[in-house]
C-alpha positions in Angstrom: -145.8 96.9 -39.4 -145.6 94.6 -36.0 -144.5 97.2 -33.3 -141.5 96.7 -31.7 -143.2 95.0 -28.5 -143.6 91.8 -30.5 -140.3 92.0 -31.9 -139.0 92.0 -27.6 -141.6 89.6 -27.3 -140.3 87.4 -30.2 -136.8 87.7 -29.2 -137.8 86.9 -25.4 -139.6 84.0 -26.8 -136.7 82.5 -28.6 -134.0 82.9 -25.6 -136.6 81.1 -23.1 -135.9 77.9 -24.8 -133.3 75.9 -23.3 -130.5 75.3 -25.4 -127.2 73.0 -25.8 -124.6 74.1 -27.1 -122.9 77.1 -29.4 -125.0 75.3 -32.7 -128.5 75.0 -31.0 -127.8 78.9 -29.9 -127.0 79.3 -34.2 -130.2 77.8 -35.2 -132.1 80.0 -33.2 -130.4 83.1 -34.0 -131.6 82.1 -37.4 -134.8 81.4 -36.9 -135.0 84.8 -34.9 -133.3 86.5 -37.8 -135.6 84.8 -40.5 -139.2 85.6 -38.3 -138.3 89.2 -37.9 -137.0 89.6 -41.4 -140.7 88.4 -42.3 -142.5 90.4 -39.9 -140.7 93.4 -41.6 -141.5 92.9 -44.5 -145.3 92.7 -44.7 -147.0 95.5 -46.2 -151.2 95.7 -45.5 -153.4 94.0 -48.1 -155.9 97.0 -48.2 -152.9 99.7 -49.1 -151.6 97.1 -51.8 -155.3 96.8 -53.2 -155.8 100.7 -53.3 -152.1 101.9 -54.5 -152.5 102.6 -58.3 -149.2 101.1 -59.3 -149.9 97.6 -57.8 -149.7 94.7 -60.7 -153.3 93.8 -60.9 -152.8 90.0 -60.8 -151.1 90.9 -57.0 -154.3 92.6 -56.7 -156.8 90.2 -57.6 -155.1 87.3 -55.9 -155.1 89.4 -52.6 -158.7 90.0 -52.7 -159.7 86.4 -53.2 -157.5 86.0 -49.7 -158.8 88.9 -47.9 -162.3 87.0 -49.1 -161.5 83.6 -47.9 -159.7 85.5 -44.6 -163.5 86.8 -43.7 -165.2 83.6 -44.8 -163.1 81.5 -42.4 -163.7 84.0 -39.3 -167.6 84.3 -40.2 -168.4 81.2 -41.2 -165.6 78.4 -40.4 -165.8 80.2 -36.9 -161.8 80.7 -37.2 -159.9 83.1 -35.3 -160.4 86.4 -36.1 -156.8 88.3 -35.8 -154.4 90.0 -38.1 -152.9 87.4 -39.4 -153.3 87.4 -43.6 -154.1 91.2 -43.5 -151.0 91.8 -44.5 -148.6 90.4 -48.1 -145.2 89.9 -48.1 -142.7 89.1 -51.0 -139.6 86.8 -49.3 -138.2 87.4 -53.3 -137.2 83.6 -53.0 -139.6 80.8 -53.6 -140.3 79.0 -50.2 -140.8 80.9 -46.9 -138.8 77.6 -45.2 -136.9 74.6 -46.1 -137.6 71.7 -43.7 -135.1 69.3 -43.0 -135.6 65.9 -42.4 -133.1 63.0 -41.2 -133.4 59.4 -40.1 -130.8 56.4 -39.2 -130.1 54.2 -42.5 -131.6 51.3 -41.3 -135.0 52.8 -39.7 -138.1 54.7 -40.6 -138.1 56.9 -37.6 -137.2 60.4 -38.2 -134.7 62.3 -36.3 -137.5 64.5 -33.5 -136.4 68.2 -32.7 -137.9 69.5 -29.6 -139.2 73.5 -29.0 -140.3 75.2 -26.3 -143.8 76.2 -28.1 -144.6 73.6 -30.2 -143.7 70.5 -29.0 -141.3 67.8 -30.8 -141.3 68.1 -34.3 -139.5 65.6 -37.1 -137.7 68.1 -38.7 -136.1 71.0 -38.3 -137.2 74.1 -40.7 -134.7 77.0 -42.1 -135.4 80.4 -44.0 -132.2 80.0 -45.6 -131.8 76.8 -48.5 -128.0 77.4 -47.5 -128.2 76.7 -44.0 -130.6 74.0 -44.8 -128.1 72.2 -47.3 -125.5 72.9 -44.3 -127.7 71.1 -41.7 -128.5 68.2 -44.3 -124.8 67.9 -44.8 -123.8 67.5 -41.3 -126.3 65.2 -40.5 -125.0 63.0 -43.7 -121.9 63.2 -42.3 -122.9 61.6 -38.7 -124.5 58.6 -41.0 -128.0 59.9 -41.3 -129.9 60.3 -44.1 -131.5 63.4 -45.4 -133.8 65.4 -46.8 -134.6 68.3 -47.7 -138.3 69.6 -48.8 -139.3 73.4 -49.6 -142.7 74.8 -47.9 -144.5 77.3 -49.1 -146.7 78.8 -45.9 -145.4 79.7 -42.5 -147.1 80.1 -39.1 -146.0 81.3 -36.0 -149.2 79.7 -34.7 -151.1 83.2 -33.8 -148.2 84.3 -31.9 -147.8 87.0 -34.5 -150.0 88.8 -37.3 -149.0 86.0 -40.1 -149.0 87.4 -43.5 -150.1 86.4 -47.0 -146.8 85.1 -48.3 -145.8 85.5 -52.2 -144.5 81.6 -52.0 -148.6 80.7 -51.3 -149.8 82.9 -54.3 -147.6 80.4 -56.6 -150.9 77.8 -56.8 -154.3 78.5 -57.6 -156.9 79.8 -56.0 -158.2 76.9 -53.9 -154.7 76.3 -52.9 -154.3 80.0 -51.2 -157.9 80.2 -49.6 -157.1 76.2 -48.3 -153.2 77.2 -47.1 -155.5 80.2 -45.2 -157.9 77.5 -44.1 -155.7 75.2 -42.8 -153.0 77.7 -41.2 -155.8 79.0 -39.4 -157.4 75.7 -37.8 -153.7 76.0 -36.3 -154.3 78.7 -34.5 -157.4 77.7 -33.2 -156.3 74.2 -31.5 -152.6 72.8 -31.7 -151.5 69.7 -29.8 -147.5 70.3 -28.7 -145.7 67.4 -30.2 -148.5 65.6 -32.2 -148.2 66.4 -35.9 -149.8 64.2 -36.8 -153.4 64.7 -35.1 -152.3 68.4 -35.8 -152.0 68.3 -39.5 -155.0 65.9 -40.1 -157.2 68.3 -38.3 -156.1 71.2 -40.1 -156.4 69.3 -43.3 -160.2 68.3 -42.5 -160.7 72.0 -41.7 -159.4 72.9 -45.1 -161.2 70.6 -47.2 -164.7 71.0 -45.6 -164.0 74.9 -45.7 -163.0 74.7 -49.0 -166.4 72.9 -49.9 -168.5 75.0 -48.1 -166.3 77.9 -49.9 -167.5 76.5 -53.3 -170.9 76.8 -51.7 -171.2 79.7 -50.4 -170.6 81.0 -54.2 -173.0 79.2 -55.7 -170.7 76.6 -57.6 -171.8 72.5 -57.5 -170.1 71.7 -53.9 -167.1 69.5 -55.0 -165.1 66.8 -52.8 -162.1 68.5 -51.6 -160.2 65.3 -50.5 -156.8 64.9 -52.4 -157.2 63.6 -56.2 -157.8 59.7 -56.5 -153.9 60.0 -58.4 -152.6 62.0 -55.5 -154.3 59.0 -53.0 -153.0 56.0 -54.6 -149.3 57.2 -55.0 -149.4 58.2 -51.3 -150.4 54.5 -51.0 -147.4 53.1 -52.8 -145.2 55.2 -50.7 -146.4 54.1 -47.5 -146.5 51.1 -48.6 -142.6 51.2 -49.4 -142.3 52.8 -46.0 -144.0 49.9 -44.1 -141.7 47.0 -46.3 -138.9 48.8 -45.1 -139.9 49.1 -41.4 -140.9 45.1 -41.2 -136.9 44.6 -43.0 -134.9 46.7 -40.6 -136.8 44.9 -37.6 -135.4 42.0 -39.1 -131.8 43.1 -37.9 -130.0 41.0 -40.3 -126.4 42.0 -41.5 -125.9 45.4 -42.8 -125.0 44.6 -46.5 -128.1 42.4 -46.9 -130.5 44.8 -45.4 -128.7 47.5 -47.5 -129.7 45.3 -50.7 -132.8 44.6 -49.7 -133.3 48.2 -49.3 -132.6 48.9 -52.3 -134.6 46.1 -54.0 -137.4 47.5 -51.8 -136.9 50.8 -53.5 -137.0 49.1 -57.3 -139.9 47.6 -56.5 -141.9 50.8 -55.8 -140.0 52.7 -58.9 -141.6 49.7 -61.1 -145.0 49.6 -59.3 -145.1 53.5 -59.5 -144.3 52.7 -63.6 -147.0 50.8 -63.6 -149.6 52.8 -61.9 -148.7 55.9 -63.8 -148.9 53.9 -67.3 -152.0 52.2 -66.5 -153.8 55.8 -65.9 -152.4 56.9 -69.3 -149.9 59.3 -68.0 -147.1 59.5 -70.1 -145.6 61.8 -68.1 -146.5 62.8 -63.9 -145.9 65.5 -61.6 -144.1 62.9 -59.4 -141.2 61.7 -61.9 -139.0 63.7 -60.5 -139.4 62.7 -57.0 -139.3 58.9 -58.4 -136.2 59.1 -60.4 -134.2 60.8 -57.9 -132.6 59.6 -54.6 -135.3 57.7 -52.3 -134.1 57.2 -48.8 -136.3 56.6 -45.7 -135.9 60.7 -44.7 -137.8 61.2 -48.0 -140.4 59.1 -46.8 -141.4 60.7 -43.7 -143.6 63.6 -44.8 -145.9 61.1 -45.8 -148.9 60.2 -44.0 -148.6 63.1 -41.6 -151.3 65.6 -43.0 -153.6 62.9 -44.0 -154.1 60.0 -41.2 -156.2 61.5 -39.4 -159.0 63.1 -41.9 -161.8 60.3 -42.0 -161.8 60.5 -38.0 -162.1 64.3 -38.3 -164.8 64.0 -40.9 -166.7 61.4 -38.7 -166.5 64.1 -35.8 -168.0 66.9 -37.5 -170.7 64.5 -39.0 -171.9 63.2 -35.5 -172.2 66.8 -34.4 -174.1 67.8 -37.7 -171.5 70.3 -39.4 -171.6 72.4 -36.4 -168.2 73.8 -36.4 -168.6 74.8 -32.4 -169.6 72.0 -31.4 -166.9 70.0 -33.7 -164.2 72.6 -32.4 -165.7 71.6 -28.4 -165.5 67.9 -29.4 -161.6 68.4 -30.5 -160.6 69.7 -27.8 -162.1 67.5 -25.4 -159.8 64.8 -28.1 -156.9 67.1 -27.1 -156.7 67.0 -23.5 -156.6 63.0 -23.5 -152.9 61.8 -23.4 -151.3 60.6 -26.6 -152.4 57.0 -26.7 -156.1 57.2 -25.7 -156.2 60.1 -28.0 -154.9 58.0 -30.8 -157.4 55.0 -30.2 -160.4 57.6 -30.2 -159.1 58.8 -33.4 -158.8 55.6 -34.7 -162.7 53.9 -33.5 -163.9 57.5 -35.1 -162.0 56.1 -38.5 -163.8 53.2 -38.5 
């Protein structure tokens, strides 16, 4: 268990951020509540493997991560810490629930700001309750909202990070990726750019999950997201756009809120048609189609992605050396937002 040093060190962490009022004071009781309840409840992987009465499925899963933990330190060149050397079941199915909110007539999403890392759009809970509470407050200020569950949890190396039982829910690429990518977070992060953040991480996690495959003799496989997975991505930022180039049209409220709306048909029908065309009776993404689409729902979208091909081109022009790659990216890092941006983007192309 953490010792109580990083539970002072946590708590002194928290307080140092500036805050505004009797509700920003709340959120971060929470959050100080929901990290220490974590931290108390990891147990280490290597008593869990050798106690007798362990279910054997929690066993095997938690090999395969204590596996991929020592591929990503000896071979991804990773840091090497105590993060996911330890399990713990939250009993509840995400560790967080992020909460996202924009204006009704924009695609900009409401930023939160922290001390650590930087702005962020959205603000995560370990409670669905509070969550819903936030998402309802915001509504009622005219916002829209959403609300999306996550699965993993970092504190950025900060603290020892465990293997959570919300990341054992997928398969097995999906828990030695999530370990992967949280990881490349704790080598570099970038306070305030997501999305440079998440793209990197994402790159990390694909090539490491390749040279994963490799390393155990199966037929290296591309780990970039299914063709499917790519092309309704597509349709959704392409929604995202149409709606951006309308609301920049500032006409009256009720005929933007029309077009919207027509906007949103359009994609439900072009989604129909892309899922029917591939044979698909049914999809995964139904649900997310057939439900409420507002611009909050859009912004996750695009954010763990952009960046990827830039990435890729990086580590190719330094011959998959991942020191060299990680020099390179921070060199990327220390350039102000804009020129870092239009580096990224002459790598893409």
């Amino acid at each position: 268990m953490q010792s109580s040093s990083a539970f002072a060190a946590l708590r002194a962490a928290l307080i140092s951020v500036p805050l505004s009022g009797c509700s920003t004071l709340g959120y971060y009781g929470h959050l100080a509540g929901g990290e220490i309840s974590l931290l108390a409840a990891r147990e280490p992987i290597t008593e869990i493997i050798a106690n007798p009465a362990s279910e054997a499925q929690l066993k095997t899963r938690l090999q395969l991560a204590q596996a991929a933990r020592e591929f990503a330190s000896t071979t991804l060149q990773l840091p090497c810490n105590r993060s996911y050397t330890s399990y713990a079941d939250l009993k509840r199915p995400y560790a967080t629930w992020n909460v996202f909110a924009t204006p009704e007539f924009s695609v900009e999403p409401l930023h939160h700001c922290f001390l650590l890392v930087g702005c962020l759009a959205y603000r995560g809970y370990f409670n669905q309750r509070k969550a819903e509470d936030a998402a309802a407050h915001l509504r009622a200020q005219g916002l829209e909202t959403f609300i999306g569950g996550s699965s993993a949890y970092s504190t950025l190396g900060w603290f020892a990070d465990p293997i959570l039982n919300t990341m054992l829910r997928n398969d097995d690429d999906a828990l030695a990726g999530t370990i992967f990518h949280e990881l490349a977070h704790q080598k570099l992060y970038v306070k305030g750019d997501t999305q440079f953040n998440e793209s990197f991480a994402t790159f990390v996690q694909r090539e490491g999950l390749r040279q994963w495959h490799a390393a155990h003799g199966e037929v290296a496989r591309d780990e970039s997201a299914p063709p499917r997975d790519n092309q309704f991505t597509t349709l959704v930022l392409d929604l995202r756009e149409r709606l951006r180039t309308l609301y920049a049209r500032k006409l009256a409220p009720e005929v933007t809120r029309a077009r919207k709306q027509d906007e949103i048909e359009q994609f439900r029908r072009d989604y129909s048609h892309l899922r029917d065309t591939q044979g698909h009776g049914k999809s995964d993404y139904d649900g997310w189609v057939n439900t409420e689409i507002n611009n909050a729902k859009l912004t996750p979208f695009g954010i763990y992605d952009a960046w990827v091909p830039a990435f890729a081109a990086l580590y190719a022009q330094h011959d998959g050396d991942w020191s060299a790659f990680f020099t390179a990216v921070r060199t990327l890092a220390q350039l102000d937002a804009n020129a870092r941006a239009a580096a990224l983007q002459r790598l893409a192309h």
